[in-house]
N, C-alpha and C positions, 0 to 999 in steps of 0.2 A: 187275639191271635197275633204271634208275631211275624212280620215282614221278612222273606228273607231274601238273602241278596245274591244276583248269579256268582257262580264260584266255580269257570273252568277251569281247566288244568294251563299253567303257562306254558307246556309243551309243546300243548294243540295252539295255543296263540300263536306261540311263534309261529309252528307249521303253517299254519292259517296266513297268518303277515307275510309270508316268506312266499308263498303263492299268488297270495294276491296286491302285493304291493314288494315286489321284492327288490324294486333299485331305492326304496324309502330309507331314508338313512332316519336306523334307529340310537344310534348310539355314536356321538362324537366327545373325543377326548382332547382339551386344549393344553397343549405345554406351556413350560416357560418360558421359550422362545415365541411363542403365537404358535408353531408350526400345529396340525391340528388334524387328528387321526380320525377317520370315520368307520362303521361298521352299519352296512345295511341289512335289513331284515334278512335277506339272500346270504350275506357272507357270515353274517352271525350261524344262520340255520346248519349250513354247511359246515365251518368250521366247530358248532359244536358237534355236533353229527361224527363225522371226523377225531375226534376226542375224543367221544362217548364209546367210541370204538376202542382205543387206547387202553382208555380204561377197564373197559370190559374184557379185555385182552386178560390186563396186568390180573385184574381177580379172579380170571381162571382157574392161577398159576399162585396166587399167593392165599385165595381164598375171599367171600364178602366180607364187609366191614367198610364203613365212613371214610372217606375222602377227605384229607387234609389241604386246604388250600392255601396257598402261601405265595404270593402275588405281592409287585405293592400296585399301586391304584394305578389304572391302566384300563385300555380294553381286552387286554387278556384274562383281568379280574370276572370281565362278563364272560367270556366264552365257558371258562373256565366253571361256572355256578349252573348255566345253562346244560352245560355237559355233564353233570353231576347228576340232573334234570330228568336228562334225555336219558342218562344209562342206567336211571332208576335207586341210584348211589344218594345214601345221606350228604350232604356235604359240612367240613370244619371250619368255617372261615378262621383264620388265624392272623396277628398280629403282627406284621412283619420288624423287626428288628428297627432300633429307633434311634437314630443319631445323635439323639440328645442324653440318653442316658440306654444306650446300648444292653449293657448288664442287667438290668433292668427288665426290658423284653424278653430277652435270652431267659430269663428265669421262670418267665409267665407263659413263653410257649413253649418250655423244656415240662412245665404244669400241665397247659393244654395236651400236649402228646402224649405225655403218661394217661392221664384222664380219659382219655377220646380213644387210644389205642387204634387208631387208623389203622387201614387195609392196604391203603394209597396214600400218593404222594401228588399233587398237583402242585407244581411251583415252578415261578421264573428262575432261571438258567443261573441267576446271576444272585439268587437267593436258595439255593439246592443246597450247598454248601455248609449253610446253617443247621443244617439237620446236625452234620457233627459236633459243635459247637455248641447243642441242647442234650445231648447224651443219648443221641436217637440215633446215630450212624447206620443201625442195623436199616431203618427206614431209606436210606438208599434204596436200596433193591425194593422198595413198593414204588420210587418214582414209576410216574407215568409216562413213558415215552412220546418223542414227535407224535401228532395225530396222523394215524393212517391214512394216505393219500391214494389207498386203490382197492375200492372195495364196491361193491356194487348192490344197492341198498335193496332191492327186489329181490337178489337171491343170497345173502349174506347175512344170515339170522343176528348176528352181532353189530349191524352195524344197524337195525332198525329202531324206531321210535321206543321208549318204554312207555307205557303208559301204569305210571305210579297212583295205584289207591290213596282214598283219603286220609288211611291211617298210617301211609306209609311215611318215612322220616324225613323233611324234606334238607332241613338244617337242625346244626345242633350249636345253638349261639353259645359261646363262653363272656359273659360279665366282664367287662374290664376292671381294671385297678388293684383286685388284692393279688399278695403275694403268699396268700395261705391255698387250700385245698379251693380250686376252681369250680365249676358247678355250671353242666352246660343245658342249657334249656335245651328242652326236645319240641321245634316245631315240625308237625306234620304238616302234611299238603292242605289239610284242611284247615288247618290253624293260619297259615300263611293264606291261602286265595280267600278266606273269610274276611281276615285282617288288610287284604289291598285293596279288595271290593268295597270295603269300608272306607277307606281312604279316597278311592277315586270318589263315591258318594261324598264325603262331606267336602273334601276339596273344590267337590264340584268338577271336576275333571273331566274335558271333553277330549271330540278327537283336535277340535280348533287349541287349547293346553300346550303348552310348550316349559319343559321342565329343566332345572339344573343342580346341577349336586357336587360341590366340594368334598362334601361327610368324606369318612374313609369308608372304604365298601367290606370291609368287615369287620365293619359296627351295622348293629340292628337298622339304625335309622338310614343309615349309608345304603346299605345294601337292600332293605324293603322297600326303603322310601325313594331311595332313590334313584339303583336299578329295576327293582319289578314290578311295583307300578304302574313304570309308564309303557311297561310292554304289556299289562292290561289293558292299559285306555288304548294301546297303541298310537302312541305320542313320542316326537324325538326326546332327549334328554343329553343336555351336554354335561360333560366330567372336567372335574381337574384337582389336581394334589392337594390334598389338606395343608402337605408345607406351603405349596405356593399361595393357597387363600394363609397362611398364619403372616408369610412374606408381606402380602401386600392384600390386605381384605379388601380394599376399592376396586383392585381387579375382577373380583365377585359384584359388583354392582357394573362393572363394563363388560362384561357379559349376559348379565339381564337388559341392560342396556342395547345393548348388539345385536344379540339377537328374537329379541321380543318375548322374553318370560315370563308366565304367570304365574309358575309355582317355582317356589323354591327358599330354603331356609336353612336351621341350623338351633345351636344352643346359646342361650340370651346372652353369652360372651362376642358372640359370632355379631350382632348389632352394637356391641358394646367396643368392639374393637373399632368399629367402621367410624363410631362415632367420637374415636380417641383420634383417628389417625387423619394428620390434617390434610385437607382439599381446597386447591385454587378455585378461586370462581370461573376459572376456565374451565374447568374440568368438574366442577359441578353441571355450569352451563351446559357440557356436553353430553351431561347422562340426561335419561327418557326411562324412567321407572314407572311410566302410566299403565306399562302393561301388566306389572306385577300386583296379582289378584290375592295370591295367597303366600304369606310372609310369615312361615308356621316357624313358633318358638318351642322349643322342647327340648328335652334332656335334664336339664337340670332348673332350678327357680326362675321362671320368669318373671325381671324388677320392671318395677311401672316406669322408673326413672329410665332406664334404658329405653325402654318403649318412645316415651314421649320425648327424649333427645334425638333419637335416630329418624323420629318421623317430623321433628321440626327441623332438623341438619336437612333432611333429602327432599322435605317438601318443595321446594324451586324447581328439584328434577320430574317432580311430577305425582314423588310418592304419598300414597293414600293410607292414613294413619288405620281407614277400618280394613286395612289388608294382612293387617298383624293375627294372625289364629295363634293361640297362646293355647297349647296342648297337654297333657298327661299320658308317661306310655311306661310299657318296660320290656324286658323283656320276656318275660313270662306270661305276658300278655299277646307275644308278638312281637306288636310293637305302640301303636298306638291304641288308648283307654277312652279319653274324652278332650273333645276339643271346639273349638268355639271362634268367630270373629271380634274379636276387639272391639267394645262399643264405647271405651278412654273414660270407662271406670273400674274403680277398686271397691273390695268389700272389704269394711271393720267390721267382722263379725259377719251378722245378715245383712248390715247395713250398705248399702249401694250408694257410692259416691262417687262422682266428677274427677276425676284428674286435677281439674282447674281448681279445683276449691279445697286441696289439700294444702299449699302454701300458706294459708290463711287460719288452718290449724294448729292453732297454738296452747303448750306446747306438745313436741311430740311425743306418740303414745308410750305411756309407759307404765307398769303396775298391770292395772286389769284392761287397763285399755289395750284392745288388738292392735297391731300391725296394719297397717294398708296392703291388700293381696291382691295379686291381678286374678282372676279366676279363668282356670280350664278347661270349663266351659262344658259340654253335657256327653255323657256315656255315650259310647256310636251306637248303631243300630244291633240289635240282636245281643248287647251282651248286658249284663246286669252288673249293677256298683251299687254295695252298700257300705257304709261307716260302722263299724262295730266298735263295742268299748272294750278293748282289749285284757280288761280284768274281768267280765264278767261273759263276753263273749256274746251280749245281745247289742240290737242292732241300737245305736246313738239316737240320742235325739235330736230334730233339725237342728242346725246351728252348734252342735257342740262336736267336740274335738274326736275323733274313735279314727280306728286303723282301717285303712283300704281295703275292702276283698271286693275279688272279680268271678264272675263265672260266665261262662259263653263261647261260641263255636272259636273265639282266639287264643284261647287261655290253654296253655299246655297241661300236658298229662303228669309231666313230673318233669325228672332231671335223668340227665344221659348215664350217670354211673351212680352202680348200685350203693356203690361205698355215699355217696352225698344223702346227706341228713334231711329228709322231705317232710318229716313228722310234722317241721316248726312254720310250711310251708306251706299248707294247705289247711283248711276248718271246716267245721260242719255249722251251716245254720240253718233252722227249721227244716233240717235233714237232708240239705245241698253239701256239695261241696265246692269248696270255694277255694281261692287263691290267696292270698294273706301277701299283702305288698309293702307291707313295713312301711308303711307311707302313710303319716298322721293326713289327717284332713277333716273337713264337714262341709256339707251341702247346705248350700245357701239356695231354699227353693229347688230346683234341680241340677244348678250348676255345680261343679266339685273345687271346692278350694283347698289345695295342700298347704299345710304349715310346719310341715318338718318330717324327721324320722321316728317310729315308735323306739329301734334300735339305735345302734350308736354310730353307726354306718357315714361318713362324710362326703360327701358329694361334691366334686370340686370341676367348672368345668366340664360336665357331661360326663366326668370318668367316677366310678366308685370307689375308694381307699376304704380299708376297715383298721379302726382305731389301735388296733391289737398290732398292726405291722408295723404302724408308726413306732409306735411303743414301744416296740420289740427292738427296736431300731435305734432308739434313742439309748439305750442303757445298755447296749450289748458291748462288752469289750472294754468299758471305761471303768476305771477304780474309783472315781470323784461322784460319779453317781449308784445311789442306791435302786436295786435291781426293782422301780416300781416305775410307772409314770401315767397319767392321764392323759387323751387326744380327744379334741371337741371341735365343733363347730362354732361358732357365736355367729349373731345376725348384730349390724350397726348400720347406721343412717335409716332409722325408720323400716328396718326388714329389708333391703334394698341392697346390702352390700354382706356381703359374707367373709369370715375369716377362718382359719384355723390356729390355736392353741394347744400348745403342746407343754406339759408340767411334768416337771421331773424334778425330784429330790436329791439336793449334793450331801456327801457323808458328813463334811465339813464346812463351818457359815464363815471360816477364812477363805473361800473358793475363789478364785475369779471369775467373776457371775457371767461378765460379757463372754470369756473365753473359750469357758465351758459351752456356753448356749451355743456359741460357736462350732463347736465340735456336734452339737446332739443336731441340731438343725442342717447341718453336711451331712451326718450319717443316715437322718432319714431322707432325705430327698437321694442319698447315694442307694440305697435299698426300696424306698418304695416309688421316687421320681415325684412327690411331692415335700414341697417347704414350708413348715409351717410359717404363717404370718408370726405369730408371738413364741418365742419361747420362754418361759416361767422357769427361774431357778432356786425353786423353795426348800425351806429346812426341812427335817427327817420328819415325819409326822402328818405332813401337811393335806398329803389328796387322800379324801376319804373311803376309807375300807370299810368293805362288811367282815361281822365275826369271823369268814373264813379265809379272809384275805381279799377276796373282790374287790378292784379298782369300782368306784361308782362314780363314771364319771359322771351323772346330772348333778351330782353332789358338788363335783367338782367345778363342775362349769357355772353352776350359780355361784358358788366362792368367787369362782372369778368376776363374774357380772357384776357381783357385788363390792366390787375392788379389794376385794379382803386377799388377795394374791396381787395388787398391783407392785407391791416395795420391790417385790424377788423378781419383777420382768429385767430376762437379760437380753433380751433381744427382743427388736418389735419393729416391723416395716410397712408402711402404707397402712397403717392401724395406731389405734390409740394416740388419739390427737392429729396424728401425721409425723412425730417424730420418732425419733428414733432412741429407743431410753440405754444406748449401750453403743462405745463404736468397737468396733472390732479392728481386731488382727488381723490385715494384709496377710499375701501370703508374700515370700520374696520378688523385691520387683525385678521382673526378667530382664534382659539387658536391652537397652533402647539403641544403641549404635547406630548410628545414621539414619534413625528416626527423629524426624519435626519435634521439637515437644509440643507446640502448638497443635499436631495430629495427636498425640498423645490426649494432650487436654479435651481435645475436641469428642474422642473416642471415650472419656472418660466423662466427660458431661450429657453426650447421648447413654452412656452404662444410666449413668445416676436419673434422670429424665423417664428412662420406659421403667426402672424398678421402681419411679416413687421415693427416693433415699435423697439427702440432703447433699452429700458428696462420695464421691468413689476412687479410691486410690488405683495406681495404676498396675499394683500387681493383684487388687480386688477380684475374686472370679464372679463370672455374675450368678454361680446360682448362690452365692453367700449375699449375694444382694435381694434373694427373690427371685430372680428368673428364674424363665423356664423356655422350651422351644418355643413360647408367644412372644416374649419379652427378644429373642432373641433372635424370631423374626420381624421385631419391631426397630433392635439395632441392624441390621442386614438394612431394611428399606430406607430410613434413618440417612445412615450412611452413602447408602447408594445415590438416592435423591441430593446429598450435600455435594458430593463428590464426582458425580455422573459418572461411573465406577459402577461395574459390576460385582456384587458382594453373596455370594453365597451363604445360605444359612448355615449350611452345614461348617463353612472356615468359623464361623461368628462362635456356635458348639464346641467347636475344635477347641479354637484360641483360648476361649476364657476370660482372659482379662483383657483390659482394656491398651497395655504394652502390647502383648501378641497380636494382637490384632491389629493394632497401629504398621504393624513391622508386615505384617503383612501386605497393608495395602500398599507401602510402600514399593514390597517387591513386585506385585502387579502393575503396579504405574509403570514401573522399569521396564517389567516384562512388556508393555505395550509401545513401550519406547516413545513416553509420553515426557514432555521438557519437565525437571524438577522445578524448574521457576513459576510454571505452567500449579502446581501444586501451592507450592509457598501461597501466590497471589488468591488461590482460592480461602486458602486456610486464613490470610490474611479479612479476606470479605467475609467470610464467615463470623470469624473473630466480632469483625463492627456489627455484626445482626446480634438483633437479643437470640439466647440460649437456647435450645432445641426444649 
């Protein structure tokens, strides 16, 4: 008989919170100035109350239908989901527009609003705007106005509690990453209070729990994990900007630090950052990470190597290596599948081994030997996970490789619009129906170990990319390449480090190989906001097709592995080897005029340093180097720290290269009416330290 787990409505929670502890501050948001906004249970209940009113108003008059919400990370994000809640309204979380690659976003929620066909408009003042700029203008007139400030809840049928059924819609998540047809999962009420209930149970989450959350809150894990939650356990939870953790990720451990966290996490890059970015032993000294219980990694692969750098870097601060929960989730699921504590081994195969006793393994595996996999860790309560061989459709044998299916009170019903393809998305076993997650893996005893995609789907960073945009992207518009290309993943250092590959055919083998790569690897990161690590510039022929022309990329991706594509790499960064097999073309360098060169150098040697690149010219921009908004919150703090200078990410974005930006800080120092000799001397100390 199965256990099953309470699953009120978070409506009634809050109401409940809101009565009985209502000066309890549930929700605090930290800026980047320190300054530090709070929301208690009382002002939350109110002002969504208040909104839900708003809203109920606006679809009188426009009619039902989903709630668009369009916030950036804030506490307005909360009110804003809560009221969605209360008024019994599906809600959209949506993507706000992104300062690193603007166009970008704009085309994924110009996606989302076609898809979703919202009823409403819920959005910051300062983000409204964007509606016309997605080709949704008409969507003006569903904004939702101020919240009503005069209504009287006892005799004003509109401004009362809803109480939303279990089957009723609570969110409808859109995927991140592709730039093809979107596909928005439908969680109900039941699917969501099933899925948190779950979470508070294995996190172990009490009312004594003290939680915090960077994530963006309209992403699954941001906004399940990391707003509602903890208004189940009814537990404070502090916020703050994703750009400000990409800024400066130490700031995210001085806030657990601060104010005494025990939950709180992210995606295995989120530890991998922290342990990239260097820390004085002052400010080691100064963190207290004893109280951090659960250190959950999810989204995307979790590497052992990261694990065991980041818990030997913080252990002085107090941190405990078995606080690592290494999870499995998605969205289809909710949010989280199965998840587990860190006990600092890896499985080869079934095989259970030590952390410590993998340097010793010589050499590393390769042929039939597995990979080292961190495992995680076991299905939560009430939902079922089987391995299936996805050619045959019956269930795998222990230890061998088969595709993820779920079934259970998490797992959604389907997808929001009728037009999205669910045939390929759902199976039947021994006359269930299940969920089909594209997600290679095998259980080791009862724990789940992922080992890849069934499909061809790229996982970068916790965001999704599908190979086809890349692709699409790479060969659009240029005469030197022929209208085909392959996009993959590869795994290197022992499974631990991930890349992307991108191959494309030139018409001509007089080409210039660096050039070209040049141009495909701009175009896709200008259309999908990722760069490939390698690009391959191969003869006419090369990436293997089926009789009817299908790109195959495993075909292809093995040619690679196999170095049988290395001659034609025209570009390659922080992979293969660590050089770089091609330098490229600069763009023009912009004018330096009463720029230091020594600032120039300086700005150019931090470019070269967070991309991993051997050198970088000064009219270089950085996403031809590899960046991205990490890389380029990584020059921002960089910078700031050399200079004691305030560096916004967003100028860093702007600039580009490493001249623009130079010229900028330039005119900041000015503008503070700071001595230029005051500059020189620094640039000079700097000069005598080794390189950043």
């Amino acid at each position: 008989m199965r256990k099953t787990l309470r699953e009120p409505r978070l409506v009634t929670l809050l109401q409940e919170r809101a009565a009985a502890t209502p000066d309890q501050v549930a929700y605090w948001f930290t800026h980047d100035d320190g300054v530090v906004d709070t929301l208690t249970y009382r002002q939350l209940a109110d002002r969504a109350r208040r909104l839900s009113r708003s809203l109920l108003r606006q679809q009188a008059s426009s009619g039902p239908g989903p709630a668009l919400l369009l916030y950036p990370p804030g506490l307005d994000y909360v009110v804003a989901i809560f009221a969605c809640f209360a008024a019994g309204v599906s809600a959209v979380p949506a993507y706000p527009p992104d300062p690193w690659r603007p166009e970008v976003a704009l085309a994924r929620l110009a996606r989302v609003v076609a898809d979703a066909r919202p009823a409403s408009v819920l959005a910051d003042e300062s983000l409204a705007p964007v509606l016309s700029l997605v080709g949704a203008a008409e969507l003006t007139r569903a904004l939702v106005g101020p919240a009503d400030e005069d209504f009287d809840e006892d005799t004003d049928e509109a401004g009362r509690w809803a109480r939303p059924g279990g089957d009723g819609i609570a969110i409808v998540q859109y995927t991140s990453g592709s730039t093809r047809s979107p596909r928005g999962v439908v969680i109900r009420h039941r699917n969501l209070e099933h899925n948190i209930a779950a979470i508070a149970r294995c996190f172990r989450l009490t009312e004594r729990s003290r939680a915090f959350s960077w994530l963006p809150p309209y992403h699954d894990m941001g906004l399940i994990g990391g707003i509602l939650t903890p208004m189940y356990v009814g537990i404070p939870v502090g916020l703050m900007s994703p750009l400000d953790f990409l800024k400066n990720p130490i700031s995210w451990l001085h806030e657990i630090s601060a104010t005494g966290i025990t939950a709180s996490g992210g995606p295995n890059f989120a530890y991998d950052l922290c342990v990239r970015r260097p820390i004085g032993e002052d400010q080691l000294a100064a963190l207290d990470l004893r109280s951090w219980s659960v250190a959950f990694n999810g989204a995307e692969q979790v590497r052992w190597r990261t694990l065991e750098a980041f818990a030997r870097k913080f252990a002085p601060a107090g941190f405990r290596r078995s606080a690592f929960y290494p999870c499995y989730g998605l969205a289809e699921a909710t949010l989280i599948v199965a998840g587990g504590h860190w006990d600092g081994t890896v499985f080869r195969g079934t095989q259970r081994i030590p952390v410590q006793e993998l340097p010793r393994q010589e050499p590393a595996p390769s042929g039939d030997a597995p990979p080292a996999r961190v495992s995680c860790g076991h299905s939560l309560l009430g939902q079922e996970l089987v391995v299936v061989n996805p050619d045959t459709g019956r269930r795998a044998a222990a230890g061998v490789d088969g595709e993820v299916w779920l079934r259970g009170p998490s797992v959604t019903t389907g997808y929001w619009s009728s037009e999205s393809s669910q045939e390929d998305s759902f199976g039947l076993l021994d006359g269930a129906r299940y969920v089909r997650t594209g997600d290679l893996g095998y259980l080791a005893g009862d724990e789940l170990v992922i080992t890849g995609r069934l499909k061809d789907l790229i996982v970068h960073r916790g965001v999704n990319y599908h190979p086809g945009d890349l692709e699409d992207a790479a060969v659009a518009g240029d005469a030197e390449v022929r209208p085909v290309a392959a996009a993959f993943p590869v795994e290197v250092e022992d499974g631990q480090e991930s890349a992307v590959v991108l191959v494309v055919e030139a018409r001509s083998t007089s080409v210039d190989r660096g050039e070209l790569a040049a141009r495909v690897r701009e175009r896709a990161l200008a259309v999908t906001g990722l760069a490939p690590d390698v690009v391959v510039v191969a003869p006419p022929g090369t990436i293997p097709r089926t009789s009817s022309g299908k790109v195959q990329r495993s075909a292809c991706r093995a040619r690679f592995l196999a170095g049988d594509l290395t001659a034609h790499i025209g570009f390659t960064i922080g992979f293969a080897d660590g050089a770089m097999a091609a330098t490229l073309e600069g763009h023009p360098t912009p004018t330096t005029d009463g720029v230091p060169a020594q600032l120039v150098g300086l700005v150019r040697g931090v470019f070269a340093a967070v991309c991993g690149v051997s050198a970088c010219g000064p009219g270089d921009t950085l996403f031809e180097l590899g960046g991205d908004s990490l890389r380029a919150a990584e020059v921002a703090s960089v910078l700031e720290s050399a200079l004691d200078l305030p560096v916004p990410v967003e100028v860093v974005l702007e600039s580009l290269t490493p001249a623009t930006l130079a010229a900028y800080v330039v005119r900041l120092w000015d503008a503070q009416r700071r001595d230029r000799r005051r500059l020189t001397r620094c640039l000079e100390e700097l000069a005598s330290e080794p390189g950043p």
